[in-house]
MILO-945796 format. One line per 4 residues: their letters; for each residue x, y, z of N, C-alpha, C. Coordinates in nm, 3 decimals. Layout:
<nodes>
A	X:Y:Z:X:Y:Z:X:Y:Z | ...
</nodes>
This chain:
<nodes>
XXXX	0.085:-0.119:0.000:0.000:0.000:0.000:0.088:0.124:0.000 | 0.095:0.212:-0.071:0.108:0.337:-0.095:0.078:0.435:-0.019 | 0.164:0.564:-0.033:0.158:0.691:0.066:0.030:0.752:0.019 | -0.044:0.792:0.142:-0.145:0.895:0.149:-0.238:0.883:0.222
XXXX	-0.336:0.945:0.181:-0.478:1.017:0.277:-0.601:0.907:0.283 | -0.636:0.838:0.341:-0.764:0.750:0.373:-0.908:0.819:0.425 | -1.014:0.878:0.335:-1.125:0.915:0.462:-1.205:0.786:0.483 | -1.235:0.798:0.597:-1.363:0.631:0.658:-1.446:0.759:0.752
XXXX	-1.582:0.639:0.682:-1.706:0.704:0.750:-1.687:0.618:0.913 | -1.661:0.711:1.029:-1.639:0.591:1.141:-1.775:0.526:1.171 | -1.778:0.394:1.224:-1.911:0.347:1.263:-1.923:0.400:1.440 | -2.040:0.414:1.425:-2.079:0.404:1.619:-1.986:0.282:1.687
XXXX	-1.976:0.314:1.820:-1.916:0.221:1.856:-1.791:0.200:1.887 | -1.728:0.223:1.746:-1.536:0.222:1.770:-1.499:0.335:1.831 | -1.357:0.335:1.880:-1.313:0.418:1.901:-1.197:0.484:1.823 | -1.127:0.607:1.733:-1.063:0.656:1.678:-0.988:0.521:1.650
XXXX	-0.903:0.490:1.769:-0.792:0.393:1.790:-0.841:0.258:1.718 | -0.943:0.212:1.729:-1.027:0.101:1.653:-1.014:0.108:1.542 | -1.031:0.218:1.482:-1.048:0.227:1.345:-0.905:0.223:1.279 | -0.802:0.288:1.325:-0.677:0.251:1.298:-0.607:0.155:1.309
XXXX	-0.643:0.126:1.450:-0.569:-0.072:1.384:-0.645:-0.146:1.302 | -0.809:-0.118:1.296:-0.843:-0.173:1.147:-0.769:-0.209:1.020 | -0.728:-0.051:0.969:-0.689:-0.007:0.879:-0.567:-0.032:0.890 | -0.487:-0.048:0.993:-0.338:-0.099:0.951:-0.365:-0.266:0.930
XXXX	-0.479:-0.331:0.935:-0.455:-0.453:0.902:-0.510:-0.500:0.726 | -0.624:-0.394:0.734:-0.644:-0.387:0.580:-0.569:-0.342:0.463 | -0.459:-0.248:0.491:-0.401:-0.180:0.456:-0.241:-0.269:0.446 | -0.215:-0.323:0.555:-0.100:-0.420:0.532:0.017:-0.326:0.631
XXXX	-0.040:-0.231:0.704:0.120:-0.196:0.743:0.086:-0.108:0.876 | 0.202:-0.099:0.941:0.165:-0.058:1.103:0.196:0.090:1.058 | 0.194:0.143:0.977:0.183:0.280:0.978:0.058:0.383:0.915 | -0.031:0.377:1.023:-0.135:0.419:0.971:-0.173:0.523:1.099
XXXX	-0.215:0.671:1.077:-0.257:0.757:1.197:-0.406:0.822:1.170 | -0.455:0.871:1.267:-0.551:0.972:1.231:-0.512:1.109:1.247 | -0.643:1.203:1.193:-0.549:1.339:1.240:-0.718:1.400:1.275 | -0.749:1.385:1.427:-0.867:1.457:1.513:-0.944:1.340:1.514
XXXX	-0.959:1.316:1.659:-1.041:1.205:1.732:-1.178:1.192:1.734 | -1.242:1.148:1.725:-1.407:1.111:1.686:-1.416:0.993:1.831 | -1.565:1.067:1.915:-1.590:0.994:2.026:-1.669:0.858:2.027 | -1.637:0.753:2.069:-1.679:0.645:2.050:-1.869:0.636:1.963
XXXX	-1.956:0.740:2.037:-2.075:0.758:2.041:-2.102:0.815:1.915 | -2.003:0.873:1.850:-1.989:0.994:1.740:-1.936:0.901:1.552 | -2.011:0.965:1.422:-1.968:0.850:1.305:-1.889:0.984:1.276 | -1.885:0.945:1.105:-1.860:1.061:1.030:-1.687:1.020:0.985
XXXX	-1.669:1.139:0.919:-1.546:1.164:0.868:-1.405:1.139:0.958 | -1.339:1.046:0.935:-1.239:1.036:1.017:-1.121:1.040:0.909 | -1.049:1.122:0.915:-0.892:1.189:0.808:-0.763:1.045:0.865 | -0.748:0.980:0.750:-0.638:0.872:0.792:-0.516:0.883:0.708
XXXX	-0.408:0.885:0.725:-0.307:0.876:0.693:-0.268:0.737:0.668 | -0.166:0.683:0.602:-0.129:0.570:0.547:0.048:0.573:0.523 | 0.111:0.541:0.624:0.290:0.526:0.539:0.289:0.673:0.527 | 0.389:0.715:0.472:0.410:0.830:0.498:0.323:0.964:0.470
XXXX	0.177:0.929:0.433:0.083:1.005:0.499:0.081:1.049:0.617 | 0.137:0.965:0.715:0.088:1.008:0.882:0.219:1.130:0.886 | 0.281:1.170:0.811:0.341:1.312:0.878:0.243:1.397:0.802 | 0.153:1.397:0.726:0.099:1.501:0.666:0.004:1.523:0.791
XXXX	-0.048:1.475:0.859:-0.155:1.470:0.926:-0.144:1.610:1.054 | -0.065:1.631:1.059:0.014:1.752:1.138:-0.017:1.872:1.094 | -0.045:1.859:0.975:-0.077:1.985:0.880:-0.254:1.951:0.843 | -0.273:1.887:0.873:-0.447:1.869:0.855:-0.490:1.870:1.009
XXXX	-0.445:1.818:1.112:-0.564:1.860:1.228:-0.611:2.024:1.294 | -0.573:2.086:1.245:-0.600:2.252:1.210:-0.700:2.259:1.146 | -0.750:2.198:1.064:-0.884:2.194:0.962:-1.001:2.228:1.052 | -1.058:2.319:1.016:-1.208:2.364:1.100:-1.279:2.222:1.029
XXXX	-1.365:2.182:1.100:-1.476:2.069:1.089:-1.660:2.106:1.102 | -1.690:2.026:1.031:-1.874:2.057:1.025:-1.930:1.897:1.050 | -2.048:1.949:1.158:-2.145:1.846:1.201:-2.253:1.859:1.236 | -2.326:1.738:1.203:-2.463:1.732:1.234:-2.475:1.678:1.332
XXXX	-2.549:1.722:1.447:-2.550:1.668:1.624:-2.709:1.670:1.631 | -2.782:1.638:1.754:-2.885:1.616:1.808:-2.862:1.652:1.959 | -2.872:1.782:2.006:-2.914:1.880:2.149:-3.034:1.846:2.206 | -2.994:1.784:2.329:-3.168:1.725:2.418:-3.144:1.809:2.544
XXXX	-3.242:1.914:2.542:-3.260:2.034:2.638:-3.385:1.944:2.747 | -3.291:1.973:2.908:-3.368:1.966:2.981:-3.298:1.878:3.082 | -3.231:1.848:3.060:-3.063:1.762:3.164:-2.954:1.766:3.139 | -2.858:1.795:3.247:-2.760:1.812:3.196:-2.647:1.659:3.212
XXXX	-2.548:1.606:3.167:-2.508:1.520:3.228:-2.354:1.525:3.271 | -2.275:1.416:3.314:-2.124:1.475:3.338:-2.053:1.510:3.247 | -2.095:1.376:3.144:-1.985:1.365:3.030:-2.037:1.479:2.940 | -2.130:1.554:2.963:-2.218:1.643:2.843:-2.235:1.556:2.689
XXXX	-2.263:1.439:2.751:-2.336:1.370:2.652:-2.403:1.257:2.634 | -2.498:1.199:2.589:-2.555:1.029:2.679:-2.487:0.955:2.725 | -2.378:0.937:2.719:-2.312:0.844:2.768:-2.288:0.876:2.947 | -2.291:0.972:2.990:-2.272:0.995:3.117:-2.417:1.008:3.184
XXXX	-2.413:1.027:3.348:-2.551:1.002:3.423:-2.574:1.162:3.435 | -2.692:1.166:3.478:-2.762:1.271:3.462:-2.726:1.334:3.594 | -2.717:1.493:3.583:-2.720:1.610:3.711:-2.799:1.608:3.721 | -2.914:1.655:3.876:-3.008:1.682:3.883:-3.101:1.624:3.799
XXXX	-3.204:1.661:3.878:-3.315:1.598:3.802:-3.364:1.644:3.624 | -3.451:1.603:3.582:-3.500:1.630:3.421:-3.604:1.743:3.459 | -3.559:1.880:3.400:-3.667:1.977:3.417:-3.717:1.994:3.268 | -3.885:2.026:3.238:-3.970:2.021:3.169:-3.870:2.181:3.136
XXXX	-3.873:2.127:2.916:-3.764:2.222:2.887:-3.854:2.272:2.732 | -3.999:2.194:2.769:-4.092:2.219:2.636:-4.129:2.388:2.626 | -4.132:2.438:2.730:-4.167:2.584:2.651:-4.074:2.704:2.649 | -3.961:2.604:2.607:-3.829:2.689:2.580:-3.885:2.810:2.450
XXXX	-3.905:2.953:2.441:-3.923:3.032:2.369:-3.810:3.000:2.206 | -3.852:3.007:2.101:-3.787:3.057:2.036:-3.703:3.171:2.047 | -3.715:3.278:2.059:-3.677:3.414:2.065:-3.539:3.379:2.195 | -3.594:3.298:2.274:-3.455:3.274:2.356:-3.419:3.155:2.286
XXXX	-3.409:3.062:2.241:-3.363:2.987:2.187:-3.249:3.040:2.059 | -3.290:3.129:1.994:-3.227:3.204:1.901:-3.111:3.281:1.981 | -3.147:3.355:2.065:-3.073:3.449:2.103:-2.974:3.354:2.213 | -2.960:3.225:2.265:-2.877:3.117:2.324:-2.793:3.129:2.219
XXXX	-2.851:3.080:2.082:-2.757:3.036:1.997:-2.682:3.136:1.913 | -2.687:3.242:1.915:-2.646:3.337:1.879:-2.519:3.357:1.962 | -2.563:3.379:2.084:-2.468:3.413:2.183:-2.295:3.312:2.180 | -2.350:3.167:2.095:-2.301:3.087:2.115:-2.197:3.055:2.006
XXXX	-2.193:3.154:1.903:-2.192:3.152:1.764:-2.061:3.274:1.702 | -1.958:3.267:1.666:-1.899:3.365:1.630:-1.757:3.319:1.760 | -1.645:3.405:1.720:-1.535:3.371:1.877:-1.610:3.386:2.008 | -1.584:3.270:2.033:-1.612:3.258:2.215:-1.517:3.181:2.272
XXXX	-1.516:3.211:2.423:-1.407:3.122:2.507:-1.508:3.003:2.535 | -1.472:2.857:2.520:-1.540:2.783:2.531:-1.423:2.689:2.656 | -1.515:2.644:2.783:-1.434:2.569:2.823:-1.454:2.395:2.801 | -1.355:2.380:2.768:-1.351:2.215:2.679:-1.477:2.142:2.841
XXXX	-1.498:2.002:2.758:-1.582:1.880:2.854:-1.496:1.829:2.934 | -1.539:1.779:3.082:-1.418:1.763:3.163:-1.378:1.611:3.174 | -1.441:1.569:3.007:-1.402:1.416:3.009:-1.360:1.414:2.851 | -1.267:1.524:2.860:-1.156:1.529:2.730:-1.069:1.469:2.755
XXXX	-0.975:1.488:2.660:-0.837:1.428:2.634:-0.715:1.528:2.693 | -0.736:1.653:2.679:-0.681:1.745:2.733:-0.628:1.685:2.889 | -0.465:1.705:2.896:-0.393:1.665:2.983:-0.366:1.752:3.063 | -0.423:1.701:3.234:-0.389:1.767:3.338:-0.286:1.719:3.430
XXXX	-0.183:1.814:3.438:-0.066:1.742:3.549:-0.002:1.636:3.466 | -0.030:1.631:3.366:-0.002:1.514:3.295:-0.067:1.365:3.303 | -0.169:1.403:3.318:-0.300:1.253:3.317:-0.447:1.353:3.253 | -0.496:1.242:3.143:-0.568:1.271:3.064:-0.717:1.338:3.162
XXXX	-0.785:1.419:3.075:-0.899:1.473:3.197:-0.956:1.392:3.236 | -1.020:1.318:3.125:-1.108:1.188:3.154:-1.074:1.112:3.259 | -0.973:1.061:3.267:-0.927:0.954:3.347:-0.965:0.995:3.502 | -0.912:1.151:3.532:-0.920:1.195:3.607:-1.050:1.214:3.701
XXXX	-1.156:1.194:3.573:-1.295:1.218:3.624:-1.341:1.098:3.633 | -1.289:0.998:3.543:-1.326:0.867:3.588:-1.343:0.773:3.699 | -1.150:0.896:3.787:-1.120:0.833:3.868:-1.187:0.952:4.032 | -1.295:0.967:3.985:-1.369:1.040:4.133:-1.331:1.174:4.144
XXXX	-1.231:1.255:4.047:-1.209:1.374:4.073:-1.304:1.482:4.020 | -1.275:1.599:4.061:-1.393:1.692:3.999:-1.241:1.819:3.927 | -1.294:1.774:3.786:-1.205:1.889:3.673:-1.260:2.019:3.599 | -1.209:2.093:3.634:-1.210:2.223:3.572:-1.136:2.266:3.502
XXXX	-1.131:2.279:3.364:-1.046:2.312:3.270:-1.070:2.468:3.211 | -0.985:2.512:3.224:-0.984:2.681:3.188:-1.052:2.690:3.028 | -1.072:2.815:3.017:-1.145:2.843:2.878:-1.030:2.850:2.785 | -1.080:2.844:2.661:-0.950:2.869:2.581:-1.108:2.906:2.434
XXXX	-1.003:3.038:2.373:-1.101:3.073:2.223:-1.111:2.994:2.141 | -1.196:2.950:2.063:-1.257:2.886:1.960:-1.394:2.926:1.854 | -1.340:2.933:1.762:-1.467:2.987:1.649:-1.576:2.899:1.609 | -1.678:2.932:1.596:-1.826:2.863:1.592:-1.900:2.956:1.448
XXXX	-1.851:2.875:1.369:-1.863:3.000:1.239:-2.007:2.971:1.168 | -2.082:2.883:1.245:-2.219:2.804:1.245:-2.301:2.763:1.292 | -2.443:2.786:1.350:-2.441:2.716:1.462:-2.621:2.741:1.428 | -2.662:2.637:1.333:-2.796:2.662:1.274:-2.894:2.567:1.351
XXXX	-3.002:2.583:1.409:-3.099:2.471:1.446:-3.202:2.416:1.326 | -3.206:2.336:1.257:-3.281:2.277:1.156:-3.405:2.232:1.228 | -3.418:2.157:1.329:-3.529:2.102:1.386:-3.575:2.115:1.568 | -3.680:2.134:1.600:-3.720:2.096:1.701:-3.809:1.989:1.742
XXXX	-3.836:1.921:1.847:-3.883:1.766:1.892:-3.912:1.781:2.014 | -4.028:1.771:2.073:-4.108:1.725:2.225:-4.069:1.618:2.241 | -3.971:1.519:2.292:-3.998:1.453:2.366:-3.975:1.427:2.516 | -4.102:1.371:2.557:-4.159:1.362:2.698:-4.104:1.535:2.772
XXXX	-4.083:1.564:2.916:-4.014:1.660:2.896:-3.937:1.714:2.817 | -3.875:1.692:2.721:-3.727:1.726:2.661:-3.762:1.791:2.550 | -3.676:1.863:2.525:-3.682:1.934:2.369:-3.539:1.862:2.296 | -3.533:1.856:2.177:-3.444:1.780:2.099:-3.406:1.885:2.000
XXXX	-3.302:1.906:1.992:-3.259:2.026:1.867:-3.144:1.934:1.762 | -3.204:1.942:1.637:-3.117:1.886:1.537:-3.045:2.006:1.491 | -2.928:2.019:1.449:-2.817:2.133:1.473:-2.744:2.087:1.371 | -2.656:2.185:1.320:-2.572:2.178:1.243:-2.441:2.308:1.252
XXXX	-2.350:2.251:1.287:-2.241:2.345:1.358:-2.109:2.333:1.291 | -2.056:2.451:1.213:-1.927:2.445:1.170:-1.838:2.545:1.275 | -1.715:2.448:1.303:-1.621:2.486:1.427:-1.518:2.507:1.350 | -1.380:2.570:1.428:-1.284:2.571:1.441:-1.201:2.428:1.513
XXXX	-1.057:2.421:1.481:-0.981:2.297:1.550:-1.034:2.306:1.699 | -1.038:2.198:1.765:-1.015:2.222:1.944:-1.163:2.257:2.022 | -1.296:2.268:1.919:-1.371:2.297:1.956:-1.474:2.145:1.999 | -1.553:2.159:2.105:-1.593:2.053:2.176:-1.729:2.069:2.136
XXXX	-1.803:2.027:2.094:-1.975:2.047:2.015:-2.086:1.995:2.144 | -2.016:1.867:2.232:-2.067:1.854:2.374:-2.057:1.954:2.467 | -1.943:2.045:2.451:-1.957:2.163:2.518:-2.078:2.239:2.510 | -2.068:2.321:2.362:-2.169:2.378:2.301:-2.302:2.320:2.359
XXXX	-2.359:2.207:2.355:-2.451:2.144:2.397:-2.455:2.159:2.566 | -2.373:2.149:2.640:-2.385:2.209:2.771:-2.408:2.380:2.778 | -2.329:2.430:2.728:-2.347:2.585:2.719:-2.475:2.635:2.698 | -2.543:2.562:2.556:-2.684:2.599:2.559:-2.757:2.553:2.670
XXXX	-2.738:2.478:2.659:-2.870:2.481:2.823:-2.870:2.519:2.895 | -2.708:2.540:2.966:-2.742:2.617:3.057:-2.772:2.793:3.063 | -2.736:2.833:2.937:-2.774:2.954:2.913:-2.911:2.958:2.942 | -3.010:2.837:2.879:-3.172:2.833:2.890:-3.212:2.838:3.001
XXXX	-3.122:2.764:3.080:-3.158:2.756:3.267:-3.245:2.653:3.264 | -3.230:2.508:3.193:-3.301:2.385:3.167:-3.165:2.253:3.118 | -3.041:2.298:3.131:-2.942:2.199:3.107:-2.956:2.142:2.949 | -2.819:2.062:2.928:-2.831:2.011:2.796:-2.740:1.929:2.779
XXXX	-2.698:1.825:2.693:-2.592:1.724:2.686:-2.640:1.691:2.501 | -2.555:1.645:2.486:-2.549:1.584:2.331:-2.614:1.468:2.298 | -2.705:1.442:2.219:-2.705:1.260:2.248:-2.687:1.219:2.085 | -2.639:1.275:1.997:-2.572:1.226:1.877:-2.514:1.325:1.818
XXXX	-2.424:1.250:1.754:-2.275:1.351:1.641:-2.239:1.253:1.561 | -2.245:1.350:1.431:-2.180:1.253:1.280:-2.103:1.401:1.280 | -1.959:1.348:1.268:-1.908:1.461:1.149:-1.916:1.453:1.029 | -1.942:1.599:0.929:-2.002:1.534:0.789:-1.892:1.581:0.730
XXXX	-1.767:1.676:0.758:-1.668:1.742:0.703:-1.536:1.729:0.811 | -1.400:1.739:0.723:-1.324:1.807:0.785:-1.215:1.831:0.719 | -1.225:1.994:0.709:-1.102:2.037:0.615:-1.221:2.065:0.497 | -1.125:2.015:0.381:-1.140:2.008:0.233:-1.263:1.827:0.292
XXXX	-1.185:1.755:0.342:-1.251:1.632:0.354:-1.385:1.562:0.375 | -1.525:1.528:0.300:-1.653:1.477:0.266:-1.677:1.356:0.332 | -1.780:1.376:0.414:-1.907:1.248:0.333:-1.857:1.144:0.260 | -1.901:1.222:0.128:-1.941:1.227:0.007:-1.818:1.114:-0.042
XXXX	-1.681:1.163:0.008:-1.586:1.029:-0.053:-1.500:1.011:0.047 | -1.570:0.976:0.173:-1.602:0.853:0.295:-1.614:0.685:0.252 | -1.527:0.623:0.279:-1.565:0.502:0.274:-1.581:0.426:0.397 | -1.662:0.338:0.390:-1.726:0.266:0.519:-1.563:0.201:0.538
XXXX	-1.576:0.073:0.689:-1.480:-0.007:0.668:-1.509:-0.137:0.571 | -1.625:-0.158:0.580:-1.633:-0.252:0.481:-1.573:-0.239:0.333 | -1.645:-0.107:0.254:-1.569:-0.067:0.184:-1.444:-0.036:0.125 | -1.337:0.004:0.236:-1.196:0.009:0.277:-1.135:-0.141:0.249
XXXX	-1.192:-0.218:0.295:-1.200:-0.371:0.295:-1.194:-0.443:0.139 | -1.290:-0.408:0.115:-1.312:-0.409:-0.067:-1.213:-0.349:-0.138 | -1.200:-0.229:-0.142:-1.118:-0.159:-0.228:-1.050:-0.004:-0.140 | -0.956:-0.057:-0.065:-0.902:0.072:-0.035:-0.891:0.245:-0.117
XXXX	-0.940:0.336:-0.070:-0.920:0.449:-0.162:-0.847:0.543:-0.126 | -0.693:0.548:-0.142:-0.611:0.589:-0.073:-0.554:0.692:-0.165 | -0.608:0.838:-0.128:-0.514:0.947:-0.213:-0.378:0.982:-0.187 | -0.343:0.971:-0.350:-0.185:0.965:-0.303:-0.173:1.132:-0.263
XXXX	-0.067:1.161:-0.197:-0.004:1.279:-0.087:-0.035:1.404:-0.245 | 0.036:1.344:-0.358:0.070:1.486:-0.444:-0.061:1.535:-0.498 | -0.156:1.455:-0.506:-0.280:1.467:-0.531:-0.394:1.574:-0.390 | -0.329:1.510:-0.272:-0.415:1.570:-0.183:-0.330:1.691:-0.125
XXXX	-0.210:1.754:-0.172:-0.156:1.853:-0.149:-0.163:1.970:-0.271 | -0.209:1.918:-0.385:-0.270:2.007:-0.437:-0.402:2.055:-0.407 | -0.515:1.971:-0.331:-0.622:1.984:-0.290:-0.582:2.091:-0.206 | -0.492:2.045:-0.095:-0.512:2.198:0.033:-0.435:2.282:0.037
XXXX	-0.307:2.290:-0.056:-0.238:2.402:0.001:-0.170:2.444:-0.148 | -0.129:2.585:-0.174:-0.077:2.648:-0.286:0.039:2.608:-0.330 | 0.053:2.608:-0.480:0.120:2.468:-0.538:0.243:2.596:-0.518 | 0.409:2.562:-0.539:0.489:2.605:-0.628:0.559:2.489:-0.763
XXXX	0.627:2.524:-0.868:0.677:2.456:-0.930:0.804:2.503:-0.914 | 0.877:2.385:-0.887:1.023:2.410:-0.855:1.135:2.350:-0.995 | 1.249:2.376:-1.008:1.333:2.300:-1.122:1.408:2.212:-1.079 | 1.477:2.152:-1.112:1.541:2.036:-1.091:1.602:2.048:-0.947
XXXX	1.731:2.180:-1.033:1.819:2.230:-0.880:1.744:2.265:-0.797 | 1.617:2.308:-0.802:1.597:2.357:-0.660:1.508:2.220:-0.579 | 1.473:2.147:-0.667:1.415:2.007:-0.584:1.480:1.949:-0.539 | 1.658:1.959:-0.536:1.729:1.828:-0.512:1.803:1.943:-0.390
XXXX	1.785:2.059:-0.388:1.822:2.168:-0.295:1.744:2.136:-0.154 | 1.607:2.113:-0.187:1.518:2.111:-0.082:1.480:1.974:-0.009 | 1.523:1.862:-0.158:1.589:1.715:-0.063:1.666:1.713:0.056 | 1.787:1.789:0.028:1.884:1.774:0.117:1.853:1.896:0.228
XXXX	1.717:1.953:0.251:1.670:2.030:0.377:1.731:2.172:0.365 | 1.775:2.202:0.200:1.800:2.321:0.205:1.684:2.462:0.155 | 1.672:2.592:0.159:1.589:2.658:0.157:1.567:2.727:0.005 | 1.421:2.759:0.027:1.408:2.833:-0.155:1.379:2.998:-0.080
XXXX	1.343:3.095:-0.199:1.331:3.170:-0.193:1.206:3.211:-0.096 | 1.133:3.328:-0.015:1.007:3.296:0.018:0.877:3.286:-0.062 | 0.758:3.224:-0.009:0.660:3.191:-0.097:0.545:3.289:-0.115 | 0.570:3.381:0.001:0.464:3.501:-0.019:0.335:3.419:0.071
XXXX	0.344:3.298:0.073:0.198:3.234:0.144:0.182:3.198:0.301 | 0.064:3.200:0.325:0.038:3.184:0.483:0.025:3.041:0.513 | 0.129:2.953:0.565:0.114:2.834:0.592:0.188:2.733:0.499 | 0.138:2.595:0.459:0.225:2.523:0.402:0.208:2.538:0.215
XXXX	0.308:2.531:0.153:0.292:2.537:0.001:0.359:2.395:-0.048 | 0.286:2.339:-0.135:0.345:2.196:-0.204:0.429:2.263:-0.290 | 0.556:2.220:-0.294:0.686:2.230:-0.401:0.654:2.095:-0.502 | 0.651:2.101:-0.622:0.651:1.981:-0.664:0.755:1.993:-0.778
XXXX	0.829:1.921:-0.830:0.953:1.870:-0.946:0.895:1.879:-1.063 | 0.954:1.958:-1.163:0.909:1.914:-1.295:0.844:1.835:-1.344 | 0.888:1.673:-1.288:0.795:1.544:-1.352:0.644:1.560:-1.280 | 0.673:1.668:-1.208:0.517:1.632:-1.104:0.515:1.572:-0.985
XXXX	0.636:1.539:-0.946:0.692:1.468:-0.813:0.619:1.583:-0.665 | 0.579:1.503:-0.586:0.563:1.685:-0.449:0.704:1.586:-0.383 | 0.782:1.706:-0.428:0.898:1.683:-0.336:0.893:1.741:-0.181 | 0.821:1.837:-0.170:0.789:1.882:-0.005:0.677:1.974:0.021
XXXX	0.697:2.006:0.142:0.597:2.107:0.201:0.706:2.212:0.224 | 0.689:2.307:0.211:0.756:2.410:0.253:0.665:2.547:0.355 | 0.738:2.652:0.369:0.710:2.728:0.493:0.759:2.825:0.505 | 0.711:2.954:0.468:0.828:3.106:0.502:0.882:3.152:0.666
XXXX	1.007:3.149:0.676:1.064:3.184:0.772:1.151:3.331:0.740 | 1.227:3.347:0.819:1.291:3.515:0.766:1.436:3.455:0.710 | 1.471:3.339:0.680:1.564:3.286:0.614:1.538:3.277:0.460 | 1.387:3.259:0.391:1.322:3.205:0.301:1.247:3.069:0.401
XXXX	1.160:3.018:0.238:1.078:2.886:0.260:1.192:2.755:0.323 | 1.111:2.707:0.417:1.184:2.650:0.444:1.098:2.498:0.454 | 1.189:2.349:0.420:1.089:2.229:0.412:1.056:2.208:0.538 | 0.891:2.216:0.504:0.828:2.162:0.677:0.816:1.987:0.678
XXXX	0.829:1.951:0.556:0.857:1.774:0.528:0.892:1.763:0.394 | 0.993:1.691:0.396:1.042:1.632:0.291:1.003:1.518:0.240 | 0.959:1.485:0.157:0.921:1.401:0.096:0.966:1.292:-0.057 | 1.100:1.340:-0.072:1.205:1.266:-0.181:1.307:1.276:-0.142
XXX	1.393:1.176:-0.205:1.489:1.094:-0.137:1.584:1.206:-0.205 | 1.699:1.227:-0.112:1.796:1.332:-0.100:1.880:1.280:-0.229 | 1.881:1.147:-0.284:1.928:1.110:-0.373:1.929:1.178:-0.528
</nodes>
């Protein structure tokens, strides 16, 4: 199997880590990564790397992401999402106003300090939060900014007490959508937790050319690197000398661009990623043999 980019639609159930040793067994090789974790409870788009794909992946978990979730107003829980037990009791959350409902989500929408779920991954003291809360502690994790460049309600739903909001939310990296789902409610003063998430995007990355694992199974669809680095980042064309310059980790001129630019070789080779520093571009990965 060949270098590059894998998307899989994840199934319920697995966990990130699941899905990657999957794929290193379908795939044939122990080098296989993801780039942004998907919660066991949660499907959707999961970005895989393959062989020397997994250094690209460094440069893709920055990708703002879009999802479709399901918000059940009227409890809140630990994990801020079904999977955890409920705070307090279930308060009747049916005659939540529109007009406040709007103006929650508004509030909620655009830069805000969001403080992450306190059964993240985010490392305290150096032990994961989760663990921490797993293990009887009570975590508070400071706010940190994150953009919410979306944050549309498509549907509302009575059930029994509860109101159900089908949502559709495009974030920034680092942003927690179970948060969001706690935040609203409690803005409502009726609590809230998540009880489903598909991611349908991330990055440039679809749905749309998602393959199941079964599928993966069948026929791996593995974009090669020069193909998916023209997809995300601004090409340069380099000449011979300067491809065999930037093999051996030496620098080109600068690129004028914000972030990474594919250098690729005359034949069409992506010999690297490059990067403006006050030296010139400099390779953020190399990717051909210095030879």
């Amino acid at each position: 199997m060949g270098d590059g980019i894998l998307v899989v639609d994840k199934p319920v159930g697995w966990t990130s880590h699941d899905v990657v040793g999957r794929c290193r067994r379908l795939l044939s090789t122990r080098r296989v990564g993801h780039a942004g974790t998907l919660d066991p409870a949660a499907t959707g788009v999961l970005v895989l790397g393959a062989n020397r794909g997994t250094k690209f992946l460094t440069h893709l978990v920055a990708h703002d992401k879009a999802y479709a979730a399901t918000v059940r107003l009227g409890v809140a829980t630990v994990t801020d999402d079904a999977e955890g037990e409920p705070v307090g009791d279930p308060v009747d959350a049916t005659g939540v106003a529109d007009d406040a409902l709007a103006a929650a989500v508004a509030a909620l929408t655009g830069p805000i300090q969001q403080v992450p779920s306190s059964v993240s991954a985010i490392k305290v003291d150096g032990q994961r939060s989760y663990a921490r809360v797993r293990g009887g502690q009570d975590v508070e994790l400071p706010p940190r900014p994150v953009t919410v460049s979306r944050f549309d309600v498509l549907d509302r739903r009575v059930e029994g007490p509860f109101l159900d909001l089908d949502v559709v939310v495009e974030v920034s990296s680092g942003t927690y959508v179970r948060a969001l789902a706690r935040d609203l409610g409690r803005a409502l003063g009726v609590g809230g937790h998540l009880t489903a998430l598909r991611r349908t995007r991330s990055g440039p990355f679809t749905l749309q050319e998602a393959s199941t694992l079964e599928q993966v199974e069948a026929d791996p669809r593995v974009e090669p690197l020069a193909a998916v680095a023209r997809r995300l980042f601004p090409v340069r064309e380099v000449d011979e000398r300067e491809a065999a310059n930037l093999a051996h980790g030496g620098f080109l001129s600068a690129t004028g661009q914000d972030g990474p630019v594919g250098a690729f070789a005359p034949d069409g080779t992506l010999v690297a990623l490059v990067g403006d520093t006050a030296r010139g571009a400099k390779p953020l990965l190399v990717l051909t043999s210095a030879g």
